[in-house]
C-alpha positions in Angstrom: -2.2 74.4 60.4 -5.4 73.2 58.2 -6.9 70.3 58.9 -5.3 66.6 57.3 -6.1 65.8 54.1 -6.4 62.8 55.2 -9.5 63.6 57.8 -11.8 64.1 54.2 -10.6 60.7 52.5 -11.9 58.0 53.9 -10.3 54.1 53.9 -13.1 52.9 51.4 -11.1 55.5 48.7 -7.9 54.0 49.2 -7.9 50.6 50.1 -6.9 47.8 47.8 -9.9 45.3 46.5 -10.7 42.3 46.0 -8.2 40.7 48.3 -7.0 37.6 47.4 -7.7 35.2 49.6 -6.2 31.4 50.5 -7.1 28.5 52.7 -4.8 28.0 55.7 -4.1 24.6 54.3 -2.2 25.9 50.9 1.3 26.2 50.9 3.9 29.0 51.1 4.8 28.7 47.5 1.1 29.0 46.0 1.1 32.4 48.4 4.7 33.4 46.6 3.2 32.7 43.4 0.0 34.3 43.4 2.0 37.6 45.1 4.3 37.5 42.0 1.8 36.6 39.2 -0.3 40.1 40.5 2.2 42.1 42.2 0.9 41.6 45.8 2.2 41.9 49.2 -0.3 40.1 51.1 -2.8 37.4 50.8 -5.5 37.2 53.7 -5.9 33.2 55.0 -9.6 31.7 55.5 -10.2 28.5 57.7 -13.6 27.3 56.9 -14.7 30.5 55.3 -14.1 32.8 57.6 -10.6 35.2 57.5 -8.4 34.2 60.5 -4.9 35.5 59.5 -3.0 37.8 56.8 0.7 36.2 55.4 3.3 38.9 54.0 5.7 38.6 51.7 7.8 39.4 54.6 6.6 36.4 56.4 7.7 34.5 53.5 11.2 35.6 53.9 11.8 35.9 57.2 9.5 32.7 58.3 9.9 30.4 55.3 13.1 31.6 53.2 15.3 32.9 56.2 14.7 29.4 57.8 15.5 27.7 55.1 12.4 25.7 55.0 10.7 24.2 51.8 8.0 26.6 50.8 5.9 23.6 49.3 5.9 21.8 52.7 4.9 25.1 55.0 0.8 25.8 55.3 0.1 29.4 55.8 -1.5 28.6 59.2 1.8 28.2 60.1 2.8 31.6 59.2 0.3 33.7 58.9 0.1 37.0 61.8 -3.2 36.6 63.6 -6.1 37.7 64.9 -6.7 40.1 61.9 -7.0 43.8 62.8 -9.7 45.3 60.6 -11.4 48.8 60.1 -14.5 50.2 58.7 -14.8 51.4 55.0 -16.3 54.5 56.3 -13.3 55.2 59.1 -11.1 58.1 57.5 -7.1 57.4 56.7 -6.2 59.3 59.6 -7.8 57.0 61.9 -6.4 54.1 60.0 -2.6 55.2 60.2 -3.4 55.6 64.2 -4.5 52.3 64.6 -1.7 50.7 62.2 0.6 53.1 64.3 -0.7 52.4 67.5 -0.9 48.3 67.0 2.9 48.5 64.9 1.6 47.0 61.8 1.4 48.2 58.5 -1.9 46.8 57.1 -5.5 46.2 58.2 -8.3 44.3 56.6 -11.3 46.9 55.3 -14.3 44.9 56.8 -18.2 45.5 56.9 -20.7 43.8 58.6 -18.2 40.6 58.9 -17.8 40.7 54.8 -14.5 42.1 54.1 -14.2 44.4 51.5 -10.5 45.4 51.0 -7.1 45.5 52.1 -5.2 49.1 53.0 -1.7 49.6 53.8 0.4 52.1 54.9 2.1 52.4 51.6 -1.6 53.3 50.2 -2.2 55.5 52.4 1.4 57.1 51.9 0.5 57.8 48.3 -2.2 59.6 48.6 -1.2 62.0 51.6 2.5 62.6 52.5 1.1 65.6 54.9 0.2 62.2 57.0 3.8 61.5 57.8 3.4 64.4 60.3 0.7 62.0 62.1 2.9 58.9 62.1 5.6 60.8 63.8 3.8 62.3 66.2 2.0 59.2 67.1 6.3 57.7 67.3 6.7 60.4 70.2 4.2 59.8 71.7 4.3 56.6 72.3 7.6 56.4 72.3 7.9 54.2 69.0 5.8 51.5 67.8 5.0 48.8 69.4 6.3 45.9 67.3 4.2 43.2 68.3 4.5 41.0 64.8 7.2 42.8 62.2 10.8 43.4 63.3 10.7 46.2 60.8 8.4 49.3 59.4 7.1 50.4 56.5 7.5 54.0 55.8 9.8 56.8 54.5 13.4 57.1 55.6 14.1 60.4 58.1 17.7 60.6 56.2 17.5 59.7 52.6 13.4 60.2 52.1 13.2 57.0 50.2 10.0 54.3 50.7 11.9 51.5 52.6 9.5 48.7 54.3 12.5 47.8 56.7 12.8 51.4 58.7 14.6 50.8 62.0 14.4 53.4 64.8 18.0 54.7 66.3 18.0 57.4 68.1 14.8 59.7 67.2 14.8 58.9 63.3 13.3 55.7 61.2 16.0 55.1 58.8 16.4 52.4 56.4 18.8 49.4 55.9 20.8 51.5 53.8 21.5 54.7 55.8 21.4 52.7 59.1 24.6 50.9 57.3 25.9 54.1 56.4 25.5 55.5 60.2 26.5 52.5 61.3 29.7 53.3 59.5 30.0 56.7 60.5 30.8 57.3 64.3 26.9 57.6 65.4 27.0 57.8 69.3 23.5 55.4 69.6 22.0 55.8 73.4 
């Protein structure tokens, strides 16, 4: 087998930039409406200048919404996933899907010199080279699944139906997503 794509495409080619950027004192729903107004799925949270945290739409739901708590009265401190994991602009995709793999999250912060300069995710990355799938599972085996340290749930494609889902669950050896782990749930699946 060649080598990845992904080994000649490097993370400055992918990632997403600017970020958009809040202060950990703003509140849950200026983060939901800034992620509407330009179709984002993450803001990055600064505390006296500097980035300290990333919030998610995710977090939104499953910290703010799920609880039922008044998006105007939560601060993104309060939700945000911390400390940030970030990578060079220079480091290729491959070794960005390891270390989103290895850590069990799905985005890092593209940072030089202490500036950062982007945001990539593992949607992005996704896009632009399926033939990295093959990594991603590999790196599963491995390691016996991701370590999910922040995120109950995965962003990737679905081992039964192929779709995009950012809520794959692992039973037995397969990532599935809501939908098909509904269906197998159905179905007389023996899950050890």
């Amino acid at each position: 087998m060649g080598p990845f794509l992904s080994e000649e495409i490097t993370v400055r080619e992918v990632m997403t930039s600017p970020v958009i950027e809040l202060d950990g004192d703003s509140k849950a729903n200026e983060a939901g409406e800034i992620m509407a107004k330009y179709r984002i799925s993450s803001i990055l949270v600064r505390r006296g200048g500097n980035p300290v945290g990333i919030v998610t739409k995710r977090d939104l739901v499953e910290k703010v919404v799920a609880l039922d708590k008044k998006p105007s009265e939560v601060r993104l401190e309060e939700i945000m996933s911390s400390p940030l994991v970030t990578i060079s602009p220079s480091a290729t995709l491959e070794e960005a899907v390891r270390l989103m793999t290895r850590l069990g999250i799905s985005r890092l912060i593209v940072s030089y010199k202490g500036n950062v300069q982007g945001i990539i995710s593992l949607k992005d990355v996704l896009k632009i080279t399926p033939d990295i799938i093959a990594v991603i599972k590999e790196q599963f085996k491995l390691s016996g699944g991701p370590i999910l340290k922040r995120e109950s749930y995965l962003e990737g494609y679905c081992d039964s139906c192929g779709e995009w889902s950012d809520m794959l669950v692992r039973i037995d050896d397969q990532y599935v997503c809501e939908e098909c782990r509904l269906e197998l749930e159905k179905g007389s699946v023996t899950r050890t």
